[in-house]
BALOBA-1460 file (C-alpha; in Angstrom, 3 decimals):
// residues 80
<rec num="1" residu="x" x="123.815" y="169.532" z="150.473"/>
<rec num="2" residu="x" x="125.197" y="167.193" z="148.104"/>
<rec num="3" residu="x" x="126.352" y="163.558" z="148.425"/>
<rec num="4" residu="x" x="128.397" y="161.445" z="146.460"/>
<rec num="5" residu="x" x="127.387" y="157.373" z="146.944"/>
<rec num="6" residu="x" x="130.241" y="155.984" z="145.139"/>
<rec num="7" residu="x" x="129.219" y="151.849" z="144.200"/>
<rec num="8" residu="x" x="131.777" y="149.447" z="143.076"/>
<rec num="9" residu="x" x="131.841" y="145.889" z="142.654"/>
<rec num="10" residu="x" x="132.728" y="143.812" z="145.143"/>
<rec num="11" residu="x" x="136.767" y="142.242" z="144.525"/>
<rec num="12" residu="x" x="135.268" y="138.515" z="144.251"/>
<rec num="13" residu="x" x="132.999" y="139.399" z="141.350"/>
<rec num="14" residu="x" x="134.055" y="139.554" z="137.818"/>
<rec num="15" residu="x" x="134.679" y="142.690" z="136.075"/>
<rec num="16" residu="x" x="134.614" y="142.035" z="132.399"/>
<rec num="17" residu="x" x="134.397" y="145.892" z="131.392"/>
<rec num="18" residu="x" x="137.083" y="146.765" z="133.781"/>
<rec num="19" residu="x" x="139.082" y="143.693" z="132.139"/>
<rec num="20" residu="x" x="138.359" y="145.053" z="128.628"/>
<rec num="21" residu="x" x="139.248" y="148.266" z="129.237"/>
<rec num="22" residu="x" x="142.802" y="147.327" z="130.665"/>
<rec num="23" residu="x" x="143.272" y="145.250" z="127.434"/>
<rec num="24" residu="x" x="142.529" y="148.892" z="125.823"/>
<rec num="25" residu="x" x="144.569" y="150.555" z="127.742"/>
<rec num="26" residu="x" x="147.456" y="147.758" z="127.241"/>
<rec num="27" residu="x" x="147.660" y="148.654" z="123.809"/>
<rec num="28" residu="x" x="147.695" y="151.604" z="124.257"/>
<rec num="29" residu="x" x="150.818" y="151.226" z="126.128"/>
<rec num="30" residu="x" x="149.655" y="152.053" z="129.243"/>
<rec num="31" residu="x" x="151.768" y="149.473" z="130.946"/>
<rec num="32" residu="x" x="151.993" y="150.756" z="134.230"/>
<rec num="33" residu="x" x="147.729" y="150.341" z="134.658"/>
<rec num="34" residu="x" x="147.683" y="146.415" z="136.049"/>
<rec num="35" residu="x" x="143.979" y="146.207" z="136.962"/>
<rec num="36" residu="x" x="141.080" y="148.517" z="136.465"/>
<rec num="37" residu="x" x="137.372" y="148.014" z="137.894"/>
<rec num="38" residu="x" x="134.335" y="149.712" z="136.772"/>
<rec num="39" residu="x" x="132.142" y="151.240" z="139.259"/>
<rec num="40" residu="x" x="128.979" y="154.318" z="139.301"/>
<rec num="41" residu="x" x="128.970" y="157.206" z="140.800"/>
<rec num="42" residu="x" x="125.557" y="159.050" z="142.135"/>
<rec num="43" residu="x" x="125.563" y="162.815" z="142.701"/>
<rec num="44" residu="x" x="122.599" y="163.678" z="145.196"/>
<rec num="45" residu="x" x="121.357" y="166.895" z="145.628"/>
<rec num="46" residu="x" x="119.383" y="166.683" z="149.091"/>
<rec num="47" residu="x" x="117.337" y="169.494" z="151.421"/>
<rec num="48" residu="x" x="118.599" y="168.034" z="154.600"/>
<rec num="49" residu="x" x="119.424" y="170.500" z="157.257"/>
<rec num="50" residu="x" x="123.272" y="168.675" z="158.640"/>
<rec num="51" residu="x" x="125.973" y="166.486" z="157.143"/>
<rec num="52" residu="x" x="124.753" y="163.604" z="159.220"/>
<rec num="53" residu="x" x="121.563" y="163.357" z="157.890"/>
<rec num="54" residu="x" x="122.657" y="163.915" z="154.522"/>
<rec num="55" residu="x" x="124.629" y="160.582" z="155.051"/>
<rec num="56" residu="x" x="122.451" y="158.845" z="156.763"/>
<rec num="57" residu="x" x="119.771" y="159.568" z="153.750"/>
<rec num="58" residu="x" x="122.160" y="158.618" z="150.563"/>
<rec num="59" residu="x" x="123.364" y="155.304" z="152.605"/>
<rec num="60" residu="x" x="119.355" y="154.415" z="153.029"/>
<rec num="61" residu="x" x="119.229" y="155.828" z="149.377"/>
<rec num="62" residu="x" x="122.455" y="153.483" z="148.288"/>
<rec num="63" residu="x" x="121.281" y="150.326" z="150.152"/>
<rec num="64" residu="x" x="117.510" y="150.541" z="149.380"/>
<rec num="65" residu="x" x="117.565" y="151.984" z="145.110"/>
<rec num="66" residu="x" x="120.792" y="152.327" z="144.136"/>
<rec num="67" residu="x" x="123.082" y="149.129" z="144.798"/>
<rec num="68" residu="x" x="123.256" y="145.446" z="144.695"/>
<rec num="69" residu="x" x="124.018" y="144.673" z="147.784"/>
<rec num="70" residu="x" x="125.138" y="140.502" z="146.455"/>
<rec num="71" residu="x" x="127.757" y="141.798" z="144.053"/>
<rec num="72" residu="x" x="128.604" y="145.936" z="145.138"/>
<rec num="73" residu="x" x="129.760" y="147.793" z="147.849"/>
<rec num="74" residu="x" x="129.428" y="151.603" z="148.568"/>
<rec num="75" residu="x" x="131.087" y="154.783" z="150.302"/>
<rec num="76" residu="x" x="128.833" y="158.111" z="150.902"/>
<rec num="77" residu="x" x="130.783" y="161.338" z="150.702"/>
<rec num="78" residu="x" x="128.989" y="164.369" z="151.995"/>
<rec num="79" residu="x" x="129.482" y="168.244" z="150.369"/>
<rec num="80" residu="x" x="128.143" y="171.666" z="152.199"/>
């Protein structure tokens, strides 16, 4: 199964890459885009036998190794 733990900051925290890329994309003349954030995205491949542990594992996975839990937040998506 595969599982998607999607981290992004956390809205109080400052963003400066997100920042510099919507100064990018501002002159580019991308007008429209009025705030972007940066954020990670981990693709697990897992030998779990249901969706429910396969979530279970990746949030233990996202809150132990791969976030900060001070300045990010994270969503687990589960594929068959």
């Amino acid at each position: 199964m595969k599982a998607n733990v999607i981290i992004k900051l956390k809205s109080a925290v400052h963003d400066p890459q997100g920042e510099t890329i919507g100064h990018a994309l501002a002159g580019l003349e991308y007008d429209q885009v009025t705030s972007v954030r940066q954020g990670k995205i981990f693709e697990l491949t897992l030998d779990v036998s249901s969706k429910e542990e396969a979530a279970s594992m990746a949030r233990e996975i996202a809150e132990r190794v791969l976030s900060n839990p001070v300045l990010e937040v994270f969503e687990v998506e589960v594929e068959d």
